[in-house]
N, C-alpha and C positions, 0 to 999 in steps of 0.2 A: 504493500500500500504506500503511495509515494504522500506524505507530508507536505499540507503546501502551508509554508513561511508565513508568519504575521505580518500584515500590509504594514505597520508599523511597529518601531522595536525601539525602546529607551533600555539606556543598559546602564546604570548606575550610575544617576545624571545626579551632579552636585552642582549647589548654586548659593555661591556666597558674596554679600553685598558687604563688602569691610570687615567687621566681625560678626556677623551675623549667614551664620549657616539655613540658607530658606531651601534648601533640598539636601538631605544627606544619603545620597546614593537609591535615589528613585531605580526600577525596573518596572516597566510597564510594556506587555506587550498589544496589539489591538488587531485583531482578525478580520479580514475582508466582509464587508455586507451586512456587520451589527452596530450595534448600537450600543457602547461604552459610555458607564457613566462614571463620573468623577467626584468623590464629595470628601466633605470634610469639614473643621469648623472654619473660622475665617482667621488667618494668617499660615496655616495647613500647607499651604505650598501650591495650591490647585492652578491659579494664573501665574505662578512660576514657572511651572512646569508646562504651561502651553506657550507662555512666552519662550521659552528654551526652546521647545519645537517646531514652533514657527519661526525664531529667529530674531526675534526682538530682542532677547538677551542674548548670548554664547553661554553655555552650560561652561561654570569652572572646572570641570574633570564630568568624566562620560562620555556617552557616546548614543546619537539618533541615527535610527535606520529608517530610509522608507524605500519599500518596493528592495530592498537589501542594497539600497546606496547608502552610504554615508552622507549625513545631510548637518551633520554635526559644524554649526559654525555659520551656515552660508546666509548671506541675507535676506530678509522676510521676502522681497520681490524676487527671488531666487526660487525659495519654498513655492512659491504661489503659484510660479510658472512650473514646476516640479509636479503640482498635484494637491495642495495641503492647502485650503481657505480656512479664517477662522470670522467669527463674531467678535464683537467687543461689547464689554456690559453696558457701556453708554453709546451709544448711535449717534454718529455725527453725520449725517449726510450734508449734503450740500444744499440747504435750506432754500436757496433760491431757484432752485432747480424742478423740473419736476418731476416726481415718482417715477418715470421712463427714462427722464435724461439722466436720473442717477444710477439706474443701472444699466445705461446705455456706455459708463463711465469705464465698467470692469469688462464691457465685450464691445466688437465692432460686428456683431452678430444683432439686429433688431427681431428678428423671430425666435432668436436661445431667450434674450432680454424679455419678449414676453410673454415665454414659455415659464422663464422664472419669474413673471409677474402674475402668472397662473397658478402655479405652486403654490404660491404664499400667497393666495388672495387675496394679491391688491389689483389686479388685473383691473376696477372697474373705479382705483384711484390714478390710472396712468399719470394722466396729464394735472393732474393736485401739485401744485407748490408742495416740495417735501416740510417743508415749515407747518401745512397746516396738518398734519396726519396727526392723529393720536397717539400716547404710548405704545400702547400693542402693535399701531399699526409702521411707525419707528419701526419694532423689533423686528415684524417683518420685512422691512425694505432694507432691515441691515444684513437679514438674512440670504436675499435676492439679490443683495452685488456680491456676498462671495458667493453665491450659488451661480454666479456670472461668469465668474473666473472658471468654471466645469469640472470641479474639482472631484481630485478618488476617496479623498477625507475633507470631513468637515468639522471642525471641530466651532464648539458654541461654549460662551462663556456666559453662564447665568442668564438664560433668552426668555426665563420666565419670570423673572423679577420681578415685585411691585403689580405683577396683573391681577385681573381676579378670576375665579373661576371657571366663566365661562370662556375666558381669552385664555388661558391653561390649558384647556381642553385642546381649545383649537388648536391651538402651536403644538400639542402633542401629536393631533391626528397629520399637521404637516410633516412633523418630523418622523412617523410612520411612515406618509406616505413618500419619502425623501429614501427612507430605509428598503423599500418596496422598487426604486429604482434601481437599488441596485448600489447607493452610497453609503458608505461608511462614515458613524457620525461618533466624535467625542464629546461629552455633552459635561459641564462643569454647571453645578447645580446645588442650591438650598432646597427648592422648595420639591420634598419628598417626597409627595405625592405623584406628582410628574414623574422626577426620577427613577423611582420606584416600579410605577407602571410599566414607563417605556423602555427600562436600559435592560440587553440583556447580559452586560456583566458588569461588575461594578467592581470600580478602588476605592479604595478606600486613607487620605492620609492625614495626617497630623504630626503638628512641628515638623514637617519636613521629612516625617517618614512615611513608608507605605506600610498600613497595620492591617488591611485585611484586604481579601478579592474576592470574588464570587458570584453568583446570581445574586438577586436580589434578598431571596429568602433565604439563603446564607448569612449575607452580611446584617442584615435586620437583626437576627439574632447571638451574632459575633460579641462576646463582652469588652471586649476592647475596643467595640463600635459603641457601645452601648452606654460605656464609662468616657468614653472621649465626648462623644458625638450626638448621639441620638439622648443618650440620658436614660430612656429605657425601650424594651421591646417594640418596635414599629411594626403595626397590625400591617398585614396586606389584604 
């Protein structure tokens, strides 16, 4: 039976800003076509460790694989062209622009541009001033320029932040249906419920270590998730 490689591979990524160690020897691998979630409390390490992989930072010692290149080091416009889009928890589009000309920004492609403007449905905000959209609707327009760029991973930095409910739901059934194409998605997340639902494996870190992996209903029940993290048993 031939073994096929994890689309991505961190190998014992450290990351130290002066004295302060915010990753101590991460290993995370992420397999073609699921959906990885990433959690942890907050200073944990989790947009450190996607800053490293996308390349916002250089990892202080380790090493990222993608597709089994070394990618360790190279810069974000590099990653991007490589395969690798990510989110940012705050959404800066270019406010005077409108919801098509911002994602017209990441392709010179206008039928990919509103193919990802159907995905995320905003398809029937095209032409809106990105200025006037809503929160939720921000995260999706931040969603559909790196979904622009056509990437083999996607990785999202806290996309459900701040929503409620019913805007939860939605960005889940997107990111399903993102998973259903056939993209691999890193998903860095508080709000458990989501997470929970949609990821089919999960890290787990704190202070800059990796304390637990597994499905969902694994790490739910992990005490070192439990005592760091969750606090106590999270129902599924």
């Amino acid at each position: 039976m031939i073994r096929i490689p994890p689309l991505l591979i961190c190998k014992k990524v450290v990351k130290r800003f002066g004295g302060l160690e915010a990753l101590k020897g991460v290993d995370l691998d992420v397999n073609e076509g699921i959906i990885v979630g990433l959690i942890g409390p907050n200073g944990s390490g989790k947009t450190t460790l996607i800053n490293c992989i996308t390349g916002f930072y250089p990892p202080t010692s380790g090493k990222v694989f993608f597709k089994d290149r070394d990618i360790t080091g190279l810069k974000s416009y590099q990653i991007c062209r490589l395969g690798i889009a990510r989110t940012f928890q705050i959404p800066r589009p270019f406010p005077s622009l409108t919801v098509f000309q911002n994602v017209m920004v990441a392709t010179l492609d206008k039928s990919y541009a509103m193919e990802c403007l159907k995905l995320t449905g905003l398809i029937d905000k095209k032409d809106f001033p990105a200025k006037n959209l809503t929160a939720h609707q921000m995260r999706m327009l931040e969603l559909a320029r790196a979904l622009a760029t056509n990437p083999k991973i996607l990785i999202l930095d806290e996309v459900v932040a701040g929503l409620n409910p019913v805007e939860i739901e939605n960005t889940v059934q997107v990111i399903r249906r993102l998973k259903e194409r056939g993209l691999t998605i890193v998903w860095v997340e508080h709000v458990m419920r989501a997470i929970m639902k949609a990821a089919d494996y999960i890290y787990v870190l704190h202070e800059g270590l990796k304390i637990a992996e597994g499905r969902a209903s694994e790490v739910a029940n992990d005490a070192k998730v439990i005592e760091a993290y969750l606090g106590e048993k999270y129902v599924l």
